[in-house]
Structure formats: structure tokens, C-alpha cells
C-alpha positions in Angstrom: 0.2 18.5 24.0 -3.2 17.4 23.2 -2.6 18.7 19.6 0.2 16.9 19.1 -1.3 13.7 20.0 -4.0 14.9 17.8 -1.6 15.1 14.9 0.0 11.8 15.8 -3.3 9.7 15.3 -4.1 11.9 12.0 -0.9 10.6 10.3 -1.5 7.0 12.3 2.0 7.3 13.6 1.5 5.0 16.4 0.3 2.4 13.4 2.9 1.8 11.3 2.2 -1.5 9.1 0.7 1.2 6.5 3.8 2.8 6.1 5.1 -1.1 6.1 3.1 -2.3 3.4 4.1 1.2 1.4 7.4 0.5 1.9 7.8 -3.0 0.6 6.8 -2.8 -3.0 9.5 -0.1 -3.2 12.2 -2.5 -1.7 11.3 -4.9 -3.9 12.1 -2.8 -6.9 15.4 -1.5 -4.9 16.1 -4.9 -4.7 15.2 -5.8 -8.0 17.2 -2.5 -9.9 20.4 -3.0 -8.0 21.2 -6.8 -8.1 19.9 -7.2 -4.4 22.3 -5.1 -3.2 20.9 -1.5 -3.0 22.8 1.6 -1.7 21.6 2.0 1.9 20.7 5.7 1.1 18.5 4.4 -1.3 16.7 2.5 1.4 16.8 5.0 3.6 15.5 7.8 1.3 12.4 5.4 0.1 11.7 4.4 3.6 11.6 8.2 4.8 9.3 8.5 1.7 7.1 5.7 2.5 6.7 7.3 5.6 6.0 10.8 4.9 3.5 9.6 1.5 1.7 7.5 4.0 1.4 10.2 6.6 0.0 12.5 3.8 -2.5 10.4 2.5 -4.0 9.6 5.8 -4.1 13.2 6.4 -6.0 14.1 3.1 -8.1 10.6 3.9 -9.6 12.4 7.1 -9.6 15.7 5.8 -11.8 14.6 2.8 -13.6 12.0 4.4 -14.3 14.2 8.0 -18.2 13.8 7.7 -18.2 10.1 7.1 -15.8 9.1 9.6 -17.7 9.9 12.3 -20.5 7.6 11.0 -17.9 4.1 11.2 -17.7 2.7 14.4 -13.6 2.3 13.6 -12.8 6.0 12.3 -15.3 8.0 15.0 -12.9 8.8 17.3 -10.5 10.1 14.7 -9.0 13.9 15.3 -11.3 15.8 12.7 -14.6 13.7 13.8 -14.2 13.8 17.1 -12.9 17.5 16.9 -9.6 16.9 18.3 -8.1 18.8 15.6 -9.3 21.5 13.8 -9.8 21.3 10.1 -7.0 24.2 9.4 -5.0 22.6 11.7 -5.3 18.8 9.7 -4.6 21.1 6.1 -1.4 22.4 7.6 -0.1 18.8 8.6 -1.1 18.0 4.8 1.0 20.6 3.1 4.0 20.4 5.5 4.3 16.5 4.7 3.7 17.2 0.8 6.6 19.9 1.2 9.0 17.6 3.0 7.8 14.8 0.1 8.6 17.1 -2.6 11.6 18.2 -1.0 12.8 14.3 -1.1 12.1 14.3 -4.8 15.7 17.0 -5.3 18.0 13.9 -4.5 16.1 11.2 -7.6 16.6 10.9 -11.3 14.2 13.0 -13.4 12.4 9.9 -14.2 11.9 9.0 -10.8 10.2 12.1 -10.0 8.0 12.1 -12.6 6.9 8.8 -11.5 6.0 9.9 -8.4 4.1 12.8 -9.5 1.7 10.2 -10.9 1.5 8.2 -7.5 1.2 11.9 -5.5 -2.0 12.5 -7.9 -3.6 9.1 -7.3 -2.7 9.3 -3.3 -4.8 12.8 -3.3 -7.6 11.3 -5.8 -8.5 7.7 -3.7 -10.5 9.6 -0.9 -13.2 10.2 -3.7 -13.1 7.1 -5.3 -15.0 5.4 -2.2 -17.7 7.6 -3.5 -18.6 6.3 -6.7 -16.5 3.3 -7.6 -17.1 -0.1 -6.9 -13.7 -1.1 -6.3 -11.9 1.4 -4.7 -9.4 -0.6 -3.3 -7.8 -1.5 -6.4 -7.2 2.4 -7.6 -5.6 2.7 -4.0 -3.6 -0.3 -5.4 -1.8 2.4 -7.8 0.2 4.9 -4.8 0.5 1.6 -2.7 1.6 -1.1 -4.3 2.1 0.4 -8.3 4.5 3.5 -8.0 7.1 2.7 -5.4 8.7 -0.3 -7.1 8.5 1.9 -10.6 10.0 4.6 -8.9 13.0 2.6 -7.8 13.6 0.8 -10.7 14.0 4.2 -12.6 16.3 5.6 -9.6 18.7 2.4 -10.1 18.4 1.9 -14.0 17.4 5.8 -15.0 14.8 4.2 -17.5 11.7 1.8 -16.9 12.1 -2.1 -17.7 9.7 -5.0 -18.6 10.3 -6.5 -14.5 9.8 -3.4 -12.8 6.2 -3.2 -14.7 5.6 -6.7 -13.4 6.7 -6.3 -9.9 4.0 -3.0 -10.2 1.5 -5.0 -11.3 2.3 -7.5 -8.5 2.3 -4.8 -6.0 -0.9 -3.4 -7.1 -2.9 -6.8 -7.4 -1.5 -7.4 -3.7 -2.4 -4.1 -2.2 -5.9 -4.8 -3.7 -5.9 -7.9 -1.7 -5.0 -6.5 1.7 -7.0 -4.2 1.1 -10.1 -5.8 0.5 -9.4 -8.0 3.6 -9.3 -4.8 5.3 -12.4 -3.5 4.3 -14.0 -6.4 6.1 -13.8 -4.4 9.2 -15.9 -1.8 7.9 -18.4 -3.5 5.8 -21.3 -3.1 7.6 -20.6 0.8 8.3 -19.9 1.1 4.6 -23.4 -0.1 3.9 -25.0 2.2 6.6 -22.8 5.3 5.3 -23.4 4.4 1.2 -19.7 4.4 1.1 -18.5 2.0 -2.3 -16.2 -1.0 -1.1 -15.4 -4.2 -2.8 -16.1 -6.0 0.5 -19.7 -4.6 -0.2 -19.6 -5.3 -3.6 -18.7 -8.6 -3.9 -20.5 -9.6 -1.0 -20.6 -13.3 -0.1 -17.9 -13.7 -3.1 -15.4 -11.7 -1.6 -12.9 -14.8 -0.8 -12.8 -15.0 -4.2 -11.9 -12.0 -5.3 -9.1 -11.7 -2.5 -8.0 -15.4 -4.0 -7.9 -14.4 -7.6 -6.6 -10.8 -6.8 -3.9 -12.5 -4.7 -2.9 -15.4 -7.3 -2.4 -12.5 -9.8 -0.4 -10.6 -7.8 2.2 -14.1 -7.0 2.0 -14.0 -11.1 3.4 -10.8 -12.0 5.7 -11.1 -8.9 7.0 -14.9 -10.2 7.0 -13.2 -13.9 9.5 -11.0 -12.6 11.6 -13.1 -10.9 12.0 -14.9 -14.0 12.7 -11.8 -16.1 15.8 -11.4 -13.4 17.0 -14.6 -13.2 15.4 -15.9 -9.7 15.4 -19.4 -10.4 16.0 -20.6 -7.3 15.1 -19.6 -4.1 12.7 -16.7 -5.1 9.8 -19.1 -6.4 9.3 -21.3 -3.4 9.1 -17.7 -1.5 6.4 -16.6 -4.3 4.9 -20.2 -3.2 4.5 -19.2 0.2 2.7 -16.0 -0.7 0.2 -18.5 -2.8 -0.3 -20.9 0.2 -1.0 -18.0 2.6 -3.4 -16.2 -0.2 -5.4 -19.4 -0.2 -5.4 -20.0 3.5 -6.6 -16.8 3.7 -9.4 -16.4 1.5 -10.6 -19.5 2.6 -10.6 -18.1 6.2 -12.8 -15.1 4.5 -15.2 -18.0 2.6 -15.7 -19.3 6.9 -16.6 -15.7 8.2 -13.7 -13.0 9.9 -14.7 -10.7 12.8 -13.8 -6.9 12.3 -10.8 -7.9 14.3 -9.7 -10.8 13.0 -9.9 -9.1 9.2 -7.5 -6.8 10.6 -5.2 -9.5 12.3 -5.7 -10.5 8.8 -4.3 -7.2 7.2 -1.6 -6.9 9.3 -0.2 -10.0 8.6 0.6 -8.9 5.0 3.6 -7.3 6.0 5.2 -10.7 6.9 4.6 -11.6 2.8 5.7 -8.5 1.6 9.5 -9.6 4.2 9.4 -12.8 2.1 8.8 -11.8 -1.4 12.1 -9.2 -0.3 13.9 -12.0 1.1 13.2 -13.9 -1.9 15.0 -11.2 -4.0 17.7 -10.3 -0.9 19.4 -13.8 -0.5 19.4 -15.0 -4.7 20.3 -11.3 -5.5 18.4 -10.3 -9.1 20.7 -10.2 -12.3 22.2 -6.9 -13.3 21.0 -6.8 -17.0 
């Protein structure tokens, strides 16, 4: 039983706004390729995926970054550092998930798949970015917020398009954002630990990075919208995300706690809902 549990925590089951903020670049691109109206398979297939990619890079996150966790007052008690789980035991979990994830990949389009390859190769290559580059976060921005919506848009269209590239780009500037947010938690750790983190390396000019990083993202998400024909509702949703972006990085510029930057972090599912609803109730035109 204790193993199990063990396994829970290394795939963060019992915290699910990762798989969340996976999942909703890739409904937006569902939404986006198939008029607002996707096939519920569809939704039900990417969500399974978001889930399992998530649970597999979390998985090759600890397995890869075991010695350094334990030094991080928030990733200590993790199953590898603490020794709840073994490390053969954590390389198992890996592999079964990739299996099941590759297994998914029998029911896309050829296209699809080979989109996904790309995101499986930078899911398995952002543990070792925190090692030398100063912005990690924003080459974790390519599985989390880049390949999903790509990957839907070639499931629904069977070929890539000048929106679903902007909705990408939207979803990787936003990822960035949360991201950095995130890493607020664990700046002073990541100084300790010589672990490389935008929130170390833009210092007391972090809230504005998250500002311009989150005003590009509402760009390439507005851009789209405009490509699709979302002239009505959609931008006053893309407003939204601007107001919070700016409330937010102000609220950085003041000072967050370690808990409050994650309060923070969660609350960037709630945009990701409106940016979807945006797209759900004008419904995108089928060009």
C-alpha cells in the first residue's frame, strides 16, 4: 500500500491543475479545429493524454532531478528523496505511462503523432534544462503549452494552419508565465541548490517578465481569434486574461509568499476555462 501511495505522489495524482493547465492548450486547439464543437472522443482522448504526458514527466522530473529534490524545502519529501520509492521502481512507472502514451498515439492522424513525438522529446529534455539555462521555464513552455493545441489542430484539419501556430505560441508564452509565477516558491532553494530559474534570473524584474510574457501570450491568442472569426465574444475573454496578467504581476512587483505564488499558479487554470469558453460559446469558423 505504501508503494502505491508512493507512486501516487510521483505522478502528483492527488494534484491535478498540472494535468489542468496541460489540458487546456489542447482544448483550445480542439475547439479552434472543429468550429467549437469537437467530437467528445476527441476530448476524451486528449484529456487521457494530458493526464498520462503529465504523469510521465513528473515521473522523469524526480527521477532526473532525485539528488536535488531533497535539497528544496517543497520537493524533500518526494518518493525518490525521501526513499519512498525506489529508483527502479520510479523507471517502471516512467515506461508504463510512455507505453500507455504511445499506445494513444494508434487512434491520431500521422501528423498528429509526429507532433507529439516532438513534445515527448522536449517533456524528457526539460529536467536538464534547469541545469544550464537561464530560462527554463520557457522550453517547458514547448510540451505544455506549444504541442497540444498543434496536435489537435492536425487531428481535426490533418495539416497545420496559420491559427493553430498562434494559439501555440499563445500557449507557450502563457505556460512561461505560470510558470515563472511558480518558481517563486522555490527561489530561494534554487539559489542554495545552483539550480537556473527565471525567477532567479530576473530577480527583482520578474513582474515584468511575467507581464510581458503574459501580454504576448493574450497576443498570439487574440491573433488567433481573429484568424477564426472571433469577433465577438472571444476578445473581451482575451481582455480578461490581460486584466488578470496585470493584476498579477503587479501582485509579484508587491512581494508573494511561497504560498501565495502558488495560490497564484493555480489560479491559471481559471484563464485557461475562459480563453475555452471564449472559443466554446462564438464557435471558431470552419475554414
Amino acid at each position: 500500500m505504501n508503494t502505491v501511495i508512493a507512486i501516487l505522489d510521483l505522478i502528483r495524482f492527488r494534484r491535478p491543475v498540472g494535468t489542468l493547465l496541460l489540458f487546456m492548450p489542447a482544448l483550445w486547439g480542439l475547439l479552434a479545429a472543429w468550429g467549437g464543437k469537437p467530437p467528445v472522443s476527441m476530448i476524451l482522448l486528449f484529456g487521457t493524454g494530458a493526464f498520462v504526458m503529465r504523469s510521465a514527466g513528473c515521473a522523469i522530473n524526480d527521477i532526473l532531478d532525485r539528488n536535488v529534490d531533497g535539497k528544496v524545502w517543497r520537493t524533500r519529501d518526494r518518493p525518490l528523496p525521501s526513499g519512498r520509492l525506489s529508483l527502479r521502481a520510479a523507471w517502471l512507472v516512467f515506461l508504463a505511462l510512455s507505453f500507455v502514451a504511445a499506445s494513444l498515439l494508434l487512434f491520431l492522424h500521422p501528423l498528429t503523432r509526429m507532433v507529439a513525438l516532438a513534445g515527448f522529446g522536449a517533456t524528457m529534455l526539460y529536467p536538464l534544462m534547469k541545469r544550464f539555462m537561464p530560462l527554463p521555464q520557457i522550453f517547458m513552455g514547448i510540451p505544455f503549452g506549444m504541442t497540444a493545441p498543434l496536435m489537435a489542430w492536425a487531428e481535426g484539419r490533418g495539416t497545420l494552419g496559420w491559427p493553430a501556430f498562434m494559439i501555440a505560441l499563445g500557449g507557450l508564452f502563457w505556460a512561461t508565465t505560470y510558470d515563472l509565477v511558480y518558481a517563486i516558491a522555490d527561489r530561494e532553494d534554487d539559489i542554495k541548490a545552483g539550480i537556473c530559474s527565471g525567477a532567479v534570473t530576473f530577480g527583482d524584474r520578474l513582474w515584468i517578465a511575467i507581464l510581458l510574457f503574459g501580454l504576448s501570450s493574450a497576443l498570439f491568442l487574440w491573433s488567433a481569434g481573429s484568424d477564426l472569426g472571433l469577433n465577438h465574444f472571444y476578445p473581451w475573454t482575451v481582455g480578461v486574461f490581460v486584466f488578470f496578467i496585470v493584476w498579477q504581476s503587479l501582485a509579484v512587483r508587491k512581494g508573494l509568499s511561497p504560498e501565495g505564488a502558488l495560490s497564484c499558479f493555480r489560479s491559471h487554470v481559471w484563464i485557461g476555462l475562459i480563453i475555452a469558453s471564449g472559443m466554446c460559446f462564438e464557435g471558431p469558423v470552419l475554414v
